[in-house]
N, C-alpha and C positions, 0 to 999 in steps of 0.2 A: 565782823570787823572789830579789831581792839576798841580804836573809837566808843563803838558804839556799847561795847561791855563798858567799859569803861566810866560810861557816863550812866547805865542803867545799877554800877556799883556805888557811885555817889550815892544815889539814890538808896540804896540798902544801907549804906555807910549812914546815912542821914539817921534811916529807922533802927538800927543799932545803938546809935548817937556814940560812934566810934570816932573819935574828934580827931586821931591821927591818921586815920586812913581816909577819912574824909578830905580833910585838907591837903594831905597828898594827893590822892584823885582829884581835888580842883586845882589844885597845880598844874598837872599832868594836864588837863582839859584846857586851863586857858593856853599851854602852848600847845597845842594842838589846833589850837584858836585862833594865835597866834601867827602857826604856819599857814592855815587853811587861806587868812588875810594874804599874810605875804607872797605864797605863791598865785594869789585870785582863783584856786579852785572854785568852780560851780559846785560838787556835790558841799551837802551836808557834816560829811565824815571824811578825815582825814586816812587816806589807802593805810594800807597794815606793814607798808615798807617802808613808809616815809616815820607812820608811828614808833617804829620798833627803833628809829635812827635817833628818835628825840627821847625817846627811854633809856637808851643807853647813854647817850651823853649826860643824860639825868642821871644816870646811876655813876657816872666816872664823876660830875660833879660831884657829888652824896660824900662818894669814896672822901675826894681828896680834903671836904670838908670835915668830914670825921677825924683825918690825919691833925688838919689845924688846931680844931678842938681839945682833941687830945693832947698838943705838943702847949697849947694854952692853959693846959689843965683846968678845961672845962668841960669834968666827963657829963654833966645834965644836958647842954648843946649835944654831944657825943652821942649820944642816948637816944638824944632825941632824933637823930639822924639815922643813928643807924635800923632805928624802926620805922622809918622812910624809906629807906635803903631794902628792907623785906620787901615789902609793900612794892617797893617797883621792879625787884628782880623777881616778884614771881608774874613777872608779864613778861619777862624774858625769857628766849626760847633754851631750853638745858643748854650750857655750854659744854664743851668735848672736857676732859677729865687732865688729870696733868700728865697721866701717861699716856695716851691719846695723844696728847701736842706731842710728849718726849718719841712717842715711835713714830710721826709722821714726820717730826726734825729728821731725825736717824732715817728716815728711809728716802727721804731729800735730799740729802749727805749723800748717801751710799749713790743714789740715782745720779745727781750732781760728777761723783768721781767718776763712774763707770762710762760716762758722755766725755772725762778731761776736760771737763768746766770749773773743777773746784780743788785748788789746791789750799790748805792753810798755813801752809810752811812758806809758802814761793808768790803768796797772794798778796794783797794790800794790807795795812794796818786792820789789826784785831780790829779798832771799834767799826772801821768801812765795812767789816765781814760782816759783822754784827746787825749793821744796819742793813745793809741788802738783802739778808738772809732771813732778815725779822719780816721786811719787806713780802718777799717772796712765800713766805708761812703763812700770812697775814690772807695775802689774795688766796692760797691753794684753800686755807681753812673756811675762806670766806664770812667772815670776821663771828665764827662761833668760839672763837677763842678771848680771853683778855691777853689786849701786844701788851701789858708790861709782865705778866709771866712766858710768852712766847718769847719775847727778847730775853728772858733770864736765862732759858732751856737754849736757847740757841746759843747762849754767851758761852755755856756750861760745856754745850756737847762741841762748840769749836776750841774751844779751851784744849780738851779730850782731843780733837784730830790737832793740834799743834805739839803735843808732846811726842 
């Protein structure tokens, strides 16, 4: 169970006396903690799906925090984030690749036309495409993808079918 690595890594982190990875993993542990309270689970250990939901939001916070930092020009914050940001994405499961989202867009396109579900000439406004279509990508990939590069690829390749 993540959980329970998780907290047998603190532990190593402690006997390293690795101060950022340590505190990153009690981060991660009190919301895990956090949830285990809020939902009233009985077990001990928070399941490895609920885990992997409060990781990722961890990591898109991390992300958007580094953005701030940096537009504050405060790259030592930045820094320090973004070696948080290691730290929690390798508990994250590999995400698919960018051509990997661009062929699976592309062959949801192509799938899409060949049923007469999908015109982009004769459809609604670009950004409605856009969003239904990020939508739809979203569920097929089953969120191994990040939506803000699937919504780029899909802005790009409907771009592509309106010319």
């Amino acid at each position: 169970m993540l959980h329970q690595t998780i907290k047998e890594q603190i532990k190593d982190a402690m006997r390293a006396k690795d101060q950022v990875r340590l505190d990153t993993l009690r981060g991660l542990d009190a919301l895990f903690l956090n949830e285990l309270i809020a939902e009233k689970e009985k077990s001990e250990f928070l399941p490895d799906d609920k885990a992997l939901l409060i990781i990722k939001k961890n990591v898109k916070q991390h992300k958007d925090s580094i953005t701030q930092f940096e537009a504050g020009h405060r790259p030592d914050l930045a820094d320090k984030e973004k070696a948080e940001l290691v730290i929690l994405q390798s508990f994250l499961p590999k995400g698919l690749s960018h051509d990997d989202i661009r062929e699976a867009v592309k062959d949801k396109i192509a799938n899409l036309k060949s049923v007469n579900q999908f015109d982009a000439k004769a459809g609604p406004p670009m950004s409605v495409q856009v969003g239904k279509m990020t939508g739809i990508m979203m569920k097929e990939l089953g969120g191994n993808a990040d939506g803000s590069e699937v919504k780029a690829i899909v802005a790009e390749m409907l771009k592509k079918e309106m010319e």
